[in-house]
C-alpha positions as CSV (number, residue, x, y, z in Angstrom):
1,X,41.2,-51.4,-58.1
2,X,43.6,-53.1,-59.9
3,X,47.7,-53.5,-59.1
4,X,50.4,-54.7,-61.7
5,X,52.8,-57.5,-60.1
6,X,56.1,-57.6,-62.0
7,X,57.3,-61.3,-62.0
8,X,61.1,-62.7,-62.7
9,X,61.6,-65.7,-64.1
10,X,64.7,-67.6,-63.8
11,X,64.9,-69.5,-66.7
12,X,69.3,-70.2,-65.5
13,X,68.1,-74.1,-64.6
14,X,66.9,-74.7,-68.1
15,X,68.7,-77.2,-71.3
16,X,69.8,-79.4,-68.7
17,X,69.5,-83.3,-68.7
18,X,65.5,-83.8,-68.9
19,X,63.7,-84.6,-65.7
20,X,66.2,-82.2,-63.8
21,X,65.3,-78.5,-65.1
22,X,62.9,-75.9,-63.6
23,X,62.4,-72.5,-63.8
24,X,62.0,-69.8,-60.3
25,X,59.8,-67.2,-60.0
26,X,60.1,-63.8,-57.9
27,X,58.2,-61.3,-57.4
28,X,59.8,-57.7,-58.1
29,X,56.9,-56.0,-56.2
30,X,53.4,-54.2,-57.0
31,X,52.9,-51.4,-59.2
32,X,50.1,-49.0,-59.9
33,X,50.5,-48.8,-63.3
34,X,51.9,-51.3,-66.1
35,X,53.9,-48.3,-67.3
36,X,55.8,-48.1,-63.8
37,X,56.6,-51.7,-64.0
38,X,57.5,-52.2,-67.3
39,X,60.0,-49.1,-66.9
40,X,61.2,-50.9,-63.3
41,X,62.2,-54.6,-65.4
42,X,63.6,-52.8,-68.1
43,X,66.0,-50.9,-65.3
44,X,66.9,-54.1,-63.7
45,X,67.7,-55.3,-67.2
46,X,69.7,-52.6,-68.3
47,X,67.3,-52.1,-71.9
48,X,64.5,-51.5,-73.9
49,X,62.0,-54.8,-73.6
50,X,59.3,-55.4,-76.0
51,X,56.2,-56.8,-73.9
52,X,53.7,-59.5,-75.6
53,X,49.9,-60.0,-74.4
54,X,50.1,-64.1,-72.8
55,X,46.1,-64.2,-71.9
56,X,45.4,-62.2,-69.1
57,X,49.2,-61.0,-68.5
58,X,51.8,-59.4,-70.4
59,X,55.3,-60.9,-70.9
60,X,58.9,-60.8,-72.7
61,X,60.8,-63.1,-75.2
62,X,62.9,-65.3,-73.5
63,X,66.0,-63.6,-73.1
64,X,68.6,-66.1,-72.4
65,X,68.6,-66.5,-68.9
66,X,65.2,-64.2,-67.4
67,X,61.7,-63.8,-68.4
68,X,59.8,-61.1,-67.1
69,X,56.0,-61.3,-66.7
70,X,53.4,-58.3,-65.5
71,X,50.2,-60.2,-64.1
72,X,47.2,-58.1,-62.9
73,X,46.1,-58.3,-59.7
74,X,42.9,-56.9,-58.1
75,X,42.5,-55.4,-55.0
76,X,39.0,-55.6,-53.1
């Protein structure tokens, strides 16, 4: 069986002096579909995101400040 992990991605600590910026990553929780959590980060972002295949995972643009990320995640 398979779960789909929403992921944020800080992406605030970036185009800073080199050597000094990082990103963060939280978890926005387990879904069981990639519907459900594509419809949750588009909620917390407040509109319509257009998702990209990344290998294995689906993610967004860069949008300034957040990234989101949907990673599959199987359960045995």
């Amino acid at each position: 069986m398979n779960v789909y992990e929403l992921i944020y991605e800080d992406l605030s600590r970036l185009g800073r002096t080199m050597g000094t910026e990082y990103t963060t990553e939280s978890s926005l929780g387990l879904f069981n579909n990639i519907d459900d959590a594509k419809l949750e980060a588009e909620k917390q972002y407040g509109k319509k995101l257009k998702w990209f295949k990344s290998g294995k995972h689906l993610c967004t643009n860069d949008l300034g400040y957040v990234m989101y990320h949907i990673k599959i995640r199987g359960v045995k």
